[in-house]
C-alpha positions as CSV (number, residue, x, y, z in Angstrom):
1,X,10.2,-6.4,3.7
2,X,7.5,-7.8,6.2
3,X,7.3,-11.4,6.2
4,X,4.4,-13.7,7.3
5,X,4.0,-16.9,9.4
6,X,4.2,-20.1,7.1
7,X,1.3,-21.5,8.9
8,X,-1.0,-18.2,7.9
9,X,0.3,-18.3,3.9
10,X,1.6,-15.0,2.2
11,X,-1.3,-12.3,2.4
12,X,-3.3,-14.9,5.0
13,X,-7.2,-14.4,6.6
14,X,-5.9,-11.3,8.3
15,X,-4.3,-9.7,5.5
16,X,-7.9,-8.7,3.5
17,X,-9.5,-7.6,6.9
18,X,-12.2,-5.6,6.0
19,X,-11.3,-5.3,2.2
20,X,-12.2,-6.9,-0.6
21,X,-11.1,-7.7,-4.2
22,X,-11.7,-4.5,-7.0
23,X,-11.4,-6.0,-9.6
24,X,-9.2,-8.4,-11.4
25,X,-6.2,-6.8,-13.6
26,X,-4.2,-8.4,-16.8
27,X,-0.3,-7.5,-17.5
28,X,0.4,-6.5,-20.7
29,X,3.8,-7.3,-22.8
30,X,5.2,-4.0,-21.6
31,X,4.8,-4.9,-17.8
32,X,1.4,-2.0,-17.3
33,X,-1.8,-2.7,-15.8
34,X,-5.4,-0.9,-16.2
35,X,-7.2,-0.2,-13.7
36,X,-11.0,0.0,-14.3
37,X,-12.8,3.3,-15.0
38,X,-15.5,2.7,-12.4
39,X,-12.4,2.1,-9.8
40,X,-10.4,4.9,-11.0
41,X,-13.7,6.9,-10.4
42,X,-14.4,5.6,-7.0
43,X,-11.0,6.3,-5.7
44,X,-11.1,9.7,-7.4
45,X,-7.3,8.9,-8.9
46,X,-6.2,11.8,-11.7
47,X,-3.8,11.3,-14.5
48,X,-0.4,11.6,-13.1
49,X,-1.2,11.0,-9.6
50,X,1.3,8.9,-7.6
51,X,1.1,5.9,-5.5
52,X,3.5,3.9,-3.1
53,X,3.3,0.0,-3.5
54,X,4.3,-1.9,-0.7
55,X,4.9,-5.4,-1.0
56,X,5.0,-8.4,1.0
57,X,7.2,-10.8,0.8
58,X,7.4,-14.8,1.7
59,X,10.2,-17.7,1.0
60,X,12.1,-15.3,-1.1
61,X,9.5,-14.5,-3.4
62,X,6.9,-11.6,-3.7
63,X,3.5,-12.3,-3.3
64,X,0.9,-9.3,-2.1
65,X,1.3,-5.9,-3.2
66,X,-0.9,-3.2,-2.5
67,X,-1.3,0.8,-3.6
68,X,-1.6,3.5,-1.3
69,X,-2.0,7.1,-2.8
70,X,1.1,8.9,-2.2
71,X,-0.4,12.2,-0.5
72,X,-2.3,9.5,2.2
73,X,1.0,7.5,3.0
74,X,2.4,10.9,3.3
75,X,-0.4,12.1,5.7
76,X,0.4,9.0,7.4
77,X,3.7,9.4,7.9
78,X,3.0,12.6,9.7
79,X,0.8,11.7,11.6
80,X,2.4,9.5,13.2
81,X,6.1,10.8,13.2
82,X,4.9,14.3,13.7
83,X,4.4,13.9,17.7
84,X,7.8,12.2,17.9
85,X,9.7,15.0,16.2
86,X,7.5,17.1,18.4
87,X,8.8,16.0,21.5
88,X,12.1,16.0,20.1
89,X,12.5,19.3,19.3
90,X,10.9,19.9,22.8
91,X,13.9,18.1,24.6
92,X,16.6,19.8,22.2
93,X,15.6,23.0,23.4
C-alpha cells in the first residue's frame, strides 16, 4: 500500500495531475456501482472486461481508488519489466 504525506492529505494536489472527475457514482445495497453509458462508451469498456483497482491508503484507512484496464496494467508491466528480464537472461547465458 502507498501512503501519502499528512501535510499533502490522502489523494493530495498531485494525485489528480492532469485528470479530472467522470462522473459521480452511488453504491447500492449489494456493494456495485454503475458507471455511466457515455463513460463506458468513452473508455470503449465491454461486458466482462477486467480492471485492476489500486488503492491508496492513509492513517489506516482507504481513501483513493482508481481503475486501470487489466490488458493496460498488463502492457505496463511489460514494458517496463520486460528490459530487466532481458538483461537477465542475457547475463544467465
Amino acid at each position: 500500500m502507498v501512503t501519502t504525506n499528512k501535510t499533502e492529505g490522502c489523494c493530495g494536489p498531485g494525485f489528480l495531475g492532469g485528470g479530472r472527475i467522470e462522473a459521480l457514482l452511488s453504491v447500492d445495497e449489494r456493494g456495485q456501482m454503475v458507471l455511466p453509458k457515455e463513460l463506458r462508451d468513452k473508455a470503449n469498456i465491454k461486458p466482462g472486461e477486467k480492471f485492476a483497482l489500486m488503492s491508496w491508503e492513509q492513517e489506516g484507512k482507504l481513501c483513493c481508488m482508481v481503475l486501470i484496464k487489466a490488458e493496460e496494467l498488463a502492457r505496463m508491466a511489460k514494458s517496463l519489466l520486460g528490459p530487466i528480464f532481458s538483461e537477465i537472461i542475457k547475463e544467465t547465458k
